[in-house]
MIDRENMAR-449868 format. One line per 5 residues: their letters; for each residue x, y, z of C-alpha. Coordinates in pm, 1 decimal. Each point is the difference from the previous one (the first is absolute). Layout:
<pts>
A) X:Y:Z  ...
</pts>
This chain:
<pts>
XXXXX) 0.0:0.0:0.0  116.1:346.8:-102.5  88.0:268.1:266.9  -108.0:352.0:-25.8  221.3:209.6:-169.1
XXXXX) 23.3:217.1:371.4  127.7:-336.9:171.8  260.1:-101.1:-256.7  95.6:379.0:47.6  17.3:-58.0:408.6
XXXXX) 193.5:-292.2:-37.3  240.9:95.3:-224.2  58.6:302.2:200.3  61.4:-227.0:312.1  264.8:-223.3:-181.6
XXXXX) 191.3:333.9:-97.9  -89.5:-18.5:-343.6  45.1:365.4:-174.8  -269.7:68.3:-227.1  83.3:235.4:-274.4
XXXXX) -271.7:196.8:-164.8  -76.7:8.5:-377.1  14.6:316.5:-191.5  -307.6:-27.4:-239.5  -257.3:138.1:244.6
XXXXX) -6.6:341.2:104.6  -159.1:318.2:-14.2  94.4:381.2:-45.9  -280.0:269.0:218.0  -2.8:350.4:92.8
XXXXX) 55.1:72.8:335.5  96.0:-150.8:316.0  -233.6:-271.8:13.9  -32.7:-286.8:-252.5  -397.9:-86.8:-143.4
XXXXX) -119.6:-300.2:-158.1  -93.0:236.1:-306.4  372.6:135.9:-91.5  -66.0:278.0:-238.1  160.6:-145.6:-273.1
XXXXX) 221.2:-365.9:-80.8  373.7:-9.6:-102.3  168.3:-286.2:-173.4  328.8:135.6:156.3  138.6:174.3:213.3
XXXXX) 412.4:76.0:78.3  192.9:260.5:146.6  -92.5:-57.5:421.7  336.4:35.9:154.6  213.6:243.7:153.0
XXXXX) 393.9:26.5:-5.6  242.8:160.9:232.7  294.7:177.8:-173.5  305.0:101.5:156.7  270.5:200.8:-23.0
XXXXX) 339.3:-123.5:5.9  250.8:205.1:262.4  402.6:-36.7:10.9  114.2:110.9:375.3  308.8:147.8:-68.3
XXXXX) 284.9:-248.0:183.1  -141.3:-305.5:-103.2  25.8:-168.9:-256.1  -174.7:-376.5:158.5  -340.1:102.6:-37.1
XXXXX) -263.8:256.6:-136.5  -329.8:111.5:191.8  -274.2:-38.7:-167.1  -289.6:290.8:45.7  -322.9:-85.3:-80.9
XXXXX) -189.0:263.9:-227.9  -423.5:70.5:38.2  -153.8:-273.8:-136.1  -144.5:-73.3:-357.4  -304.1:-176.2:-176.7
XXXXX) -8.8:-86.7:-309.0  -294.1:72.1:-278.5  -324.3:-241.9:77.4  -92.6:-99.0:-331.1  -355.5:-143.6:-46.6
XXXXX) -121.5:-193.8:-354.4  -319.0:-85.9:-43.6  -290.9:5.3:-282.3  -112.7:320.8:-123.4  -232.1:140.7:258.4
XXXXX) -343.5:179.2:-32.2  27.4:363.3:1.7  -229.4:17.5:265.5  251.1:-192.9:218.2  165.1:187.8:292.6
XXXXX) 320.0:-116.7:-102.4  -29.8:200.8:-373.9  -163.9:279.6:162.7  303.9:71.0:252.7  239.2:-77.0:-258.3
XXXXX) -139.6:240.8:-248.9  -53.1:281.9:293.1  369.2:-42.3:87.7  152.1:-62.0:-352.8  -222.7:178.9:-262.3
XXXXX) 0.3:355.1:171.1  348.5:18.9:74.5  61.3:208.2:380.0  -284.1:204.0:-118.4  -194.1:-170.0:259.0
XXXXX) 100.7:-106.0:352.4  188.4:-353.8:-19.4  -249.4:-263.6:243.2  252.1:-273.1:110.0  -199.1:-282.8:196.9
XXXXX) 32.9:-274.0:242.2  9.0:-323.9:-231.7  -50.2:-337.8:177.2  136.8:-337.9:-174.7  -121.9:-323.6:121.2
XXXXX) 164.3:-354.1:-60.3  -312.9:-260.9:35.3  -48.0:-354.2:55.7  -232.1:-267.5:-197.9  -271.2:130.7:199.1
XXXXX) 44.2:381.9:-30.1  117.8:12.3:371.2  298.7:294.1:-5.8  310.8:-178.8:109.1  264.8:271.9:-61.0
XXXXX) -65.9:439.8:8.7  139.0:301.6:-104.9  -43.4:310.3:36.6  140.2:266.3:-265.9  5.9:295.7:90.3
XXXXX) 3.5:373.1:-212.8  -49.3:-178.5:-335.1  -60.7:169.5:-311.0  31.1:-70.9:-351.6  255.8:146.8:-197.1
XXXXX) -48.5:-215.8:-331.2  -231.4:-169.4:-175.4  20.6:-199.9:-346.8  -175.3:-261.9:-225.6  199.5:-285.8:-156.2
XXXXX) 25.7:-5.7:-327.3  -297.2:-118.2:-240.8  123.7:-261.7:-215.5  -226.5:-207.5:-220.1  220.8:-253.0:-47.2
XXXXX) -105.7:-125.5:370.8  -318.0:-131.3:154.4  86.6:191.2:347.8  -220.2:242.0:229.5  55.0:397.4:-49.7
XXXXX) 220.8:83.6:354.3  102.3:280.9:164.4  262.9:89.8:222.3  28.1:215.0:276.2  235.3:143.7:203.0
XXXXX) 12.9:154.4:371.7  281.1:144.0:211.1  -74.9:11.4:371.9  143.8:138.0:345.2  27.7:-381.4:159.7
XXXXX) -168.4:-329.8:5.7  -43.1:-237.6:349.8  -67.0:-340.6:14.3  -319.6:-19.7:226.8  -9.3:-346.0:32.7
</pts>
């Protein structure tokens, strides 16, 4: 007889088996809190990270080692494909405020909220991006030489991203 998938997932935590989450499942929202109804699906998303640079430093005298100075820390570009959207979504509309009028209008950066789900749509891993805006947005290339969905591509800088959970 089968076990439910929540006692496999019991026991396996009790014999100190890691379980590793899969990457196919997630979700992109507005704001600090994640809803069921995210306002709009992405096939993929890249660029959560953060990097510490530093500065190398000489003392003067010794020549056995260098200090090392760390620098403010960076984040690279998240970049988020997907299918052409509606132009009713929220996503085009706060693209095209930012992006189509230039700093004519006041730039709205925004809380963004990624999610990393299991099978059953329970969140599993969080995080929390913080002061993100988009600074460019493109459409691949129409080619009718291929049978493939019309994407677009776009991408945010932000302030800082933390894992929630």
């Amino acid at each position: 007889m089968a076990q439910p998938p929540s006692a496999s997932k019991t026991q396996a935590a009790q014999a100190g088996l890691l379980s590793f989450p899969s990457a196919f499942h997630f979700a992109v929202t507005f704001g600090a809190v994640h809803t069921r109804h995210p306002e709009a699906a992405f096939q993929e998303i890249s660029g959560l990270g953060a990097e510490m640079e530093t500065e190398a430093v000489v003392e003067g005298g010794r020549n056995d080692y260098v200090h090392f100075l760390p620098k403010p820390v960076k984040h690279p570009r998240l970049v988020l494909k997907r299918g052409m959207a509606d132009k009713t979504s929220a996503w085009v509309n706060w693209c095209k405020s930012t992006l189509e009028v230039g700093l004519a209008k006041k730039i709205r950066p925004r809380v963004l909220r990624i999610v990393l789900m299991d099978r059953e749509g329970q969140i599993i891993r969080q995080w929390s991006v913080t002061n993100a805006y988009p600074v460019k947005w493109e459409v691949d290339p129409f080619n009718s030489q291929r049978n493939e969905l019309a994407m677009e591509r776009i991408e945010l800088v932000y302030a800082s991203s933390m894992r929630d959970s």
